[in-house]
N, C-alpha and C positions, 0 to 999 in steps of 0.2 A: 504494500500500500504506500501511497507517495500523497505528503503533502503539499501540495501546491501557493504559494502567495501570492500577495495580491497587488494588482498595478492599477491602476487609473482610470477617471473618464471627461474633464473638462477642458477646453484648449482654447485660449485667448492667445493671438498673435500679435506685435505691431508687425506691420511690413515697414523694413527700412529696403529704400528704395537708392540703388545707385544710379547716378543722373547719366544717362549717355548725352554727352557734352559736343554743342556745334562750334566746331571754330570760326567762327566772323571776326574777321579782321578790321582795325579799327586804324583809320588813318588822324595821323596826330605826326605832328611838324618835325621832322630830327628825330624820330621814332626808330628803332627798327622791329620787324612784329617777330611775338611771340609764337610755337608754333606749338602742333602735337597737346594744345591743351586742354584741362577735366577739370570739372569740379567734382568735387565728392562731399552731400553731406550726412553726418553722423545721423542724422532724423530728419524724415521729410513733410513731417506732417505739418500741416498747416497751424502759425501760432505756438508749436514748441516751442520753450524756453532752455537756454544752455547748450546751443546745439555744436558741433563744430565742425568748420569747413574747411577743408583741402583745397588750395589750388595749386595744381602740376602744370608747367609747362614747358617747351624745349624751348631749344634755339638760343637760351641767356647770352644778353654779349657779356666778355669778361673786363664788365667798367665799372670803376667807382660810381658808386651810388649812396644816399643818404633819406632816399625815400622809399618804400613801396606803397605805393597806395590801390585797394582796393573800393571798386564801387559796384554798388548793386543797386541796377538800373531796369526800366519798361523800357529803357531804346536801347540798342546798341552800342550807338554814338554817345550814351551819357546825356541824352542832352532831354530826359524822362526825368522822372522821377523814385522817388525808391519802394519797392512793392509795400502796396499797403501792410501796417499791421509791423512789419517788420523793423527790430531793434537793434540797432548797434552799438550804442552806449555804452556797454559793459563786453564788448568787444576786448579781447586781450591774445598780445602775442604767444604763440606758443615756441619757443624760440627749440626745444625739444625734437620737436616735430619738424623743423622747419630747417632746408638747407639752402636758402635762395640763396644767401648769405654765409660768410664761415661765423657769425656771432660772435666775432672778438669782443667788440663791442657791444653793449647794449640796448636795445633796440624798443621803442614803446611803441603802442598801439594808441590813437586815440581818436574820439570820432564825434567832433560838434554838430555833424548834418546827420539824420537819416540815410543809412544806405552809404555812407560813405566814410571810411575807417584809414586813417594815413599813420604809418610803421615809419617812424623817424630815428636817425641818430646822428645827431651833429658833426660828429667827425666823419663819420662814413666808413664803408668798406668796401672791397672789391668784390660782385658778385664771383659766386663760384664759376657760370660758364657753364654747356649744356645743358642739362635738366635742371632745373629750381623747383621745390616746394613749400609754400607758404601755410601755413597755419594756423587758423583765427579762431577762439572757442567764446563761448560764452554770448553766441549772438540765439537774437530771438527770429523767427524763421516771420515770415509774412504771413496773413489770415488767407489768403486765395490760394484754393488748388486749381490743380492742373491748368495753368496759365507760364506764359511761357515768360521769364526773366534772363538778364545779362548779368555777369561780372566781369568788370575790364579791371584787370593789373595793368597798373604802368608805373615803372619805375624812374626816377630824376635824379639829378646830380648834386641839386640843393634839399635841404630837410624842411621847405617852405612847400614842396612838391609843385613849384609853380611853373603852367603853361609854357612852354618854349626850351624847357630843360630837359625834358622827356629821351628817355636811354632805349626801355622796352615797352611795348604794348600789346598784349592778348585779351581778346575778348572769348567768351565760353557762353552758353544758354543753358538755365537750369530750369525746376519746376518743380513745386513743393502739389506730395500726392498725399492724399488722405489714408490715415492706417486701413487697413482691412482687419475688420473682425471676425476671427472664425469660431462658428459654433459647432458644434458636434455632441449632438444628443444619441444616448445608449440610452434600448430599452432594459430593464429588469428581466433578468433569463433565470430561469430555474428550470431543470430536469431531474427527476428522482425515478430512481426504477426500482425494483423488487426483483429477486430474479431466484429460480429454485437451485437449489445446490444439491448434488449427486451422496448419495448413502458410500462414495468411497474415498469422501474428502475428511477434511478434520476441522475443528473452533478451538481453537486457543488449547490445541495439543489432544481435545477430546474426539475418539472414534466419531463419527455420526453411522446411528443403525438407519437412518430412514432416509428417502428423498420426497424433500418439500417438491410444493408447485407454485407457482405462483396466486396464491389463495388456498392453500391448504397447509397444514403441519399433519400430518398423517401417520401420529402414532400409533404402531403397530406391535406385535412380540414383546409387551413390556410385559414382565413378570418381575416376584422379587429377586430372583439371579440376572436380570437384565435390565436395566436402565432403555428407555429412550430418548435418539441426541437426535437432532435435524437441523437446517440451519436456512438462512436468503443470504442472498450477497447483496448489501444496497451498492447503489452507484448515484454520486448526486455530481450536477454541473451547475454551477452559478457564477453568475457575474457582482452577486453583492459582495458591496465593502468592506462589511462585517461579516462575510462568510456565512456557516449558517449551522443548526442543530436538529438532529434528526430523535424524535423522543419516540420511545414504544410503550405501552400501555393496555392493557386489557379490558373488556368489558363485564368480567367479574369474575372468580376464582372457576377452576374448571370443576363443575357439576354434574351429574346427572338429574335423570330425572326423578330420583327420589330424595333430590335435593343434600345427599351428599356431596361432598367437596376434596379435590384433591389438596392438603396441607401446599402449602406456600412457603419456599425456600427461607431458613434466616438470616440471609446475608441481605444485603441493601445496595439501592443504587451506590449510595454516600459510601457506605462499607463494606462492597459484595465478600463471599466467603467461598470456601471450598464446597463443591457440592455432595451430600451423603453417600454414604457408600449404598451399593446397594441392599435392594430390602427394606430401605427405608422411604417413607412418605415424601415426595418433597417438588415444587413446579418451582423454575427459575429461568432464566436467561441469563447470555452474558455478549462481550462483544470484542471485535479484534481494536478498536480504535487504541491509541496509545497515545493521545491529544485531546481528552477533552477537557472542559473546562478546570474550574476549583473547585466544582460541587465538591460535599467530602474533602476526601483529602487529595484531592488533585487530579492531573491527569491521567495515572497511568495505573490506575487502580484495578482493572480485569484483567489485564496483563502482566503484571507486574506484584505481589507474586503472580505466577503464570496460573490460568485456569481458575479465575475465579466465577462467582455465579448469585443473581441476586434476585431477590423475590419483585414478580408480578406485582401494581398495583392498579387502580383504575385512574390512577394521575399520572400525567405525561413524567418521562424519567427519559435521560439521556441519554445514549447507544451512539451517538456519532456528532464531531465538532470539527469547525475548522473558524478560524479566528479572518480568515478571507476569501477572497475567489478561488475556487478550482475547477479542475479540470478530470471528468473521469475518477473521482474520488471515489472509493471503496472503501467499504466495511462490512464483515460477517457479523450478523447476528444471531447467534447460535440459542437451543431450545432445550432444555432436559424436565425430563420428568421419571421421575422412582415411583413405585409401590409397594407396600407393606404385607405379610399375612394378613393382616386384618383391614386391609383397602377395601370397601366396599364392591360388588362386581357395579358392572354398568357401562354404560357407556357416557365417557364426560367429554362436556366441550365448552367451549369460550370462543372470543375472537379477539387475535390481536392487532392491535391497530400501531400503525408506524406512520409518523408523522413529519417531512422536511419544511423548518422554519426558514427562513432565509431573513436576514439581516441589513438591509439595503443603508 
């Protein structure tokens, strides 16, 4: 028998969305363009706060510069305005991330307009030269999706970033998409089966003389030199969370019709015991599980000592546990009944009922 655990069932996504980036080219006086370049940003939902943006580009000339400045524009040419909604004020360099530059120096970030963020350092430095990447965190993303935005880099020779000084220029198109929320609802699944077990198997180390059916125990040859054993195999399958409990229970002690009774084993769910030898009086059950709860004293009470066996009652009692989902789970529940010299004749009968709880 194999117990199986248990895994999941709700799924909330964001979708981060990497922006496939248009190069347009931005003409700007004493320029020369950047080329090969992407934006990339860390969240693209509309209105996220903290978000951070990548911009790659090739082609860097290798010239002193003292400014980068980044704009985020509705035109290409800059000459728009900055998407609604969106914040750059708490824009900041991330000098880490970022190689346009060797950062000998120090380099700040700072940004009096909407949409427009200039990376200054007074002294200057030599860009690196082919690929540069810049790094800006801490901006707030625009409230409009899927509309289409620019950001032009261009780099100057002065830390004023003023018109006419202009080193690099690349422009890129971005577009801030809305997360996607994914749901995914499971139904509650429960299968329980009963199945008859063969007169040449065993329960918990005991012979079985009989074979059950499925709705029968069909004690047969019981005398007081012979015990009768029988058994079902249950099998459950569930997807609840809390796994589930299978209880057995009778509908009153086994009778005839002279309303004699066969004696009721004295062992218990909580305590089950060894069952009498023969010749002696006694109905009980027992079961293969070695997981159920703490009823009593724990789980491993029918098995462990091995061969125990506990009395019928007409209240549900426990035969099978699992703390989560499985799969194919199995359990014997096995059936003995003894008789005495002085057993009354007849024919006695009852019905046991078994019952799978499931835990969702």
């Amino acid at each position: 028998m194999h117990k199986l655990r248990k895994f999941s069932s709700g799924i909330i996504v964001s979708l981060v969305v990497f922006f496939g980036l248009l190069m347009l080219p931005r003409l700007v006086a004493h320029a020369a363009t950047l080329t090969t370049g992407s934006l990339s940003i860390s969240d693209s939902r509309p209105s996220t706060a903290s978000v951070t943006y990548t911009a790659t580009f090739s082609n860097v000339s290798n010239s002193a510069i003292k400014c980068i400045q980044m704009q985020f524009d509705t035109q290409s040419d800059g000459a728009g305005s900055a998407p609604t909604g969106m914040v750059t004020s708490g824009a900041t360099y991330n000098a880490a991330g970022s190689d346009y530059v060797p950062d000998v120096q120090s380099w700040t970030a700072a940004s009096s307009t909407a949409g427009l963020v200039k990376i200054t350092n007074a002294t200057g430095e030599t860009a690196a030269g082919g690929t540069g990447i810049v790094v800006l965190t801490g901006i707030t993303n625009g409230s409009i999706a899927e509309t289409s935005y620019f950001m032009i880099l261009t780099t100057f020779t002065d830390d004023a970033c003023t018109g006419g000084n202009e080193v690099d220029t690349g422009t890129v198109k971005f577009i801030y998409t809305t997360g996607q929320l994914v749901s995914l609802t499971i139904d509650p699944s429960l299968t329980f089966t009963v199945d008859a077990v063969a007169d040449t198997e065993t329960v918990n180390g005991e012979d079985l003389t009989i074979t059950t059916t499925d709705g029968t125990i069909p004690f047969t040859g019981v005398t007081v030199s012979a015990n009768g054993v029988g058994a079902h195999l249950l099998t459950v399958n569930t997807n609840a969370g809390g796994g589930y409990t299978v209880y057995t229970r009778y509908t009153a002690a086994l009778t005839n019709v002279a309303s004699d009774t066969i004696t009721d084993h004295t062992g218990t769910n909580a305590q089950p015991s060894s069952f009498p030898s023969v010749g002696t009086e006694a109905f009980g059950y027992t079961t293969t599980d070695t997981t159920l709860t703490a009823t009593g004293d724990g789980a491993d009470r029918f098995t462990t000592p091995a061969n125990q066996w506990a009395a019928f009652t007409t209240g549900n009692l426990e035969v099978a546990y699992s703390a989560g989902p499985v799969s194919n789970e199995e359990t014997t529940i096995g059936y003995q009944v003894g008789v005495a010299g002085a057993t009354e004749a007849g024919v006695y009968n009852t019905t046991i009922i078994l019952t799978a709880t499931p835990t969702y």
